[in-house]
C-alpha positions in Angstrom: -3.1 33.7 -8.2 -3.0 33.6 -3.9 -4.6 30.4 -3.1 -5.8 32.2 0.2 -8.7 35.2 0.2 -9.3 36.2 3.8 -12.8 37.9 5.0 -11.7 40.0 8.3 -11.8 43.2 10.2 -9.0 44.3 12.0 -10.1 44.1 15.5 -11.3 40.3 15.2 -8.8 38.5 17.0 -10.0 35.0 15.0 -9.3 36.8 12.1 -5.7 37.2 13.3 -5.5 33.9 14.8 -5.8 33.0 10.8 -3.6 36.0 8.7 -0.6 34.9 11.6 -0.7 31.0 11.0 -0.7 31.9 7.1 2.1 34.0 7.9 4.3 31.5 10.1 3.4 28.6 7.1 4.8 31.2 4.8 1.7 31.5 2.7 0.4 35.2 1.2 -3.1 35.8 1.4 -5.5 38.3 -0.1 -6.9 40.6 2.4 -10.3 40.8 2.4 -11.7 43.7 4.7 -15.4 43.3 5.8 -17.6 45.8 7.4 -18.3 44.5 10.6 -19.0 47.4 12.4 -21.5 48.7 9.5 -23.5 45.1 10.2 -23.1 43.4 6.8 -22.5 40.1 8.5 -25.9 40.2 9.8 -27.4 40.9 6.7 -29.1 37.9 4.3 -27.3 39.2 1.2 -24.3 38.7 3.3 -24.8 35.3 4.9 -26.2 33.9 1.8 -22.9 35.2 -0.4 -20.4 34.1 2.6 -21.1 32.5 6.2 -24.7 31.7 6.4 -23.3 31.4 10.0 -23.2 35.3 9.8 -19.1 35.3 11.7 -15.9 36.5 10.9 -13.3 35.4 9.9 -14.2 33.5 6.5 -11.4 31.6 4.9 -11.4 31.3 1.3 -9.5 28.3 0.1 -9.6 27.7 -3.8 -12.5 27.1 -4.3 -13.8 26.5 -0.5 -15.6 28.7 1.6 -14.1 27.9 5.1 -15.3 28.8 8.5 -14.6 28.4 12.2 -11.2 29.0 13.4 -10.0 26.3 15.4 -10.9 23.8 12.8 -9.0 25.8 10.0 -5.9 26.0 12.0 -5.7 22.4 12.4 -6.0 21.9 8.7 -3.3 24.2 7.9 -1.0 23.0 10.3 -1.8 19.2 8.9 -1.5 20.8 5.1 1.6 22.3 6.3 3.2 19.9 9.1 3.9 23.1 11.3 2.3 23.5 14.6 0.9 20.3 15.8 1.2 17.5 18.3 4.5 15.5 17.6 2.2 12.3 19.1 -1.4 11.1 19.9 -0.8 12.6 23.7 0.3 15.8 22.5 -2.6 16.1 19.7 -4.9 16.0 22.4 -3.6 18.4 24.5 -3.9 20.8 21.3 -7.3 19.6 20.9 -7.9 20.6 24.7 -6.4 23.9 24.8 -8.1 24.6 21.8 -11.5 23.7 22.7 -11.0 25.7 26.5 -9.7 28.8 24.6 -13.0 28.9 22.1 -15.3 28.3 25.2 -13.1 30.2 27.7 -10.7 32.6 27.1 -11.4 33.9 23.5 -15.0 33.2 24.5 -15.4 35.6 27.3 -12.4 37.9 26.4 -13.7 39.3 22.5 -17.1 39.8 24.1 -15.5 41.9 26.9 -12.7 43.7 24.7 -15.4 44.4 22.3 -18.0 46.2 24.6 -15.5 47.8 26.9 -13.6 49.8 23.7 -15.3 49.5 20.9 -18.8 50.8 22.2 -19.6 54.0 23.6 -21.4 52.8 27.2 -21.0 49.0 27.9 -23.3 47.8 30.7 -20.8 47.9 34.0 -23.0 44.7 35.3 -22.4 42.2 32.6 -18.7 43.7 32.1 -18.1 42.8 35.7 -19.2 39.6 35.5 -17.2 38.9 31.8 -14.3 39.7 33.9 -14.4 38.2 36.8 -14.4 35.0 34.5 -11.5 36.1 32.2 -10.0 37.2 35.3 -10.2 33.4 35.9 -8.8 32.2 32.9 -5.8 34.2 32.8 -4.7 32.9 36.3 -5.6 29.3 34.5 -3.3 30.2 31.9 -0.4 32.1 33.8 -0.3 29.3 36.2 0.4 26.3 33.3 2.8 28.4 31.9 4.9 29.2 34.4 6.9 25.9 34.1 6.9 25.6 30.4 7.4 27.5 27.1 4.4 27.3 25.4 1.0 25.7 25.7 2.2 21.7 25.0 5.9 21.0 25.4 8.7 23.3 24.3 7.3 24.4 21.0 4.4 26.0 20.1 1.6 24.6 18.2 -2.2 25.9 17.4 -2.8 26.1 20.7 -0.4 29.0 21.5 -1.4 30.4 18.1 -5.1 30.5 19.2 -4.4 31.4 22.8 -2.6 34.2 22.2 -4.6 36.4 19.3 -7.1 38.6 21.7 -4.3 38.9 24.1 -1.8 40.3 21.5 -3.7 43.4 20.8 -2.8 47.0 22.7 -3.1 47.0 26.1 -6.0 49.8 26.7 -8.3 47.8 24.4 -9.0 45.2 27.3 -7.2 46.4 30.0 -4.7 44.6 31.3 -1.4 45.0 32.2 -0.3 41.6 31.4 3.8 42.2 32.5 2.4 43.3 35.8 -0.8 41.5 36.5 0.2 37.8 34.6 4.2 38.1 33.8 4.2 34.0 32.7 1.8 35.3 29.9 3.4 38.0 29.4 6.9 36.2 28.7 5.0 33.6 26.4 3.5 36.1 24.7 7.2 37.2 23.8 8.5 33.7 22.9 5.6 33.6 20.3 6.4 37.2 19.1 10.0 35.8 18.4 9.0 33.5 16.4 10.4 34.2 12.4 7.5 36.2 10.7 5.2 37.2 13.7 3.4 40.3 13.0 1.3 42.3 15.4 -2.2 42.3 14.9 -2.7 45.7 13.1 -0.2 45.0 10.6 -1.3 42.0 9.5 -5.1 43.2 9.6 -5.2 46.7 7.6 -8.6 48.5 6.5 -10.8 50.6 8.1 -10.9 50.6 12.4 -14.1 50.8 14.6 -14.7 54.0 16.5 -12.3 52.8 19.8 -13.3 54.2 22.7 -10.4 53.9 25.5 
């Protein structure tokens, strides 16, 4: 029996971030494929048989019901000794990077990708502004990484893993160019893809797509 059920829906980068450290660890999972764009996750049936925080991705583990990302990649990579901080200084840079990427870049950039391709007329006010700030966070990011190979040192670790999920999906779905508009992004983003096992995000994540817009 897979120790491993995940709740997802293809476009939810979180729910990659999760299928693609599974996959690097080497551990199967069961594919569970949720409705997100129907709204079941707001529903009370739903909340009270899954999250009661009403969010994707949902990790089941045995007999645990597991949610929020960052937290569950930092228990597999301690289950699985892959990933982490070789010391105390490194482990907090993990912690850092993952913190600024849940409050930052994932933050800002699922809310953006989401309204700009997956619904039919996005408000160009609030769009603008989400960007402006991503636009900020990607020249954040480019800039560290132009002297280094990934996030913390010369290996990757959760960080990258969590960095990278909403900027590994097709280009037209947010917009950017990264090869032209970020290249030291762009040529991490290609270390990680190198990386024995990596999968795209709509291979891992199969089922049913939204509507997509762009």
């Amino acid at each position: 029996m897979t120790r491993y059920r995940l709740h997802y829906f293809p476009e939810s980068g979180n729910s990659y971030k999760l299928a693609l450290m599974l996959t690097l660890c080497g551990q199967a999972f069961e594919p569970v494929w949720t409705d997100f764009g129907g709204g079941v996750t707001r529903t009370p049936a739903w909340r009270a048989a899954v999250n009661p925080m009403g969010e994707i991705p949902v990790l089941e583990d045995g007999p645990e019901r597991l949610t929020q990302t960052a937290p569950i990649l930092l228990r597999l990579s301690e289950r699985y000794g892959k990933f982490g901080g070789t010391d105390e200084a490194d482990r907090f840079e993990v912690l850092r990077w993952l913190f600024w990427d849940n409050h930052k870049l994932t933050g800002y950039m699922a809310t953006y990708r989401y309204y700009r391709a997956f619904t039919p007329s996005p408000d160009s006010v609030v769009q603008a502004y989400l960007k402006r700030r991503i636009d900020d966070y990607l020249g954040i990011l480019d800039t560290h990484l132009r002297d280094r190979a990934f996030a913390i040192g010369d290996k990757p670790t959760v960080a990258d893993i969590s960095m990278m999920a909403y900027l590994s999906f097709p280009k037209n779905e947010a917009g950017y160019d990264l090869p032209v508009s970020h290249p030291s992004i762009a040529a991490w983003l290609s270390r990680l893809a190198a990386l024995p096992g990596w999968q795209a995000p709509y291979d891992l994540l199969p089922g049913q797509r939204l509507r997509c817009y762009v």
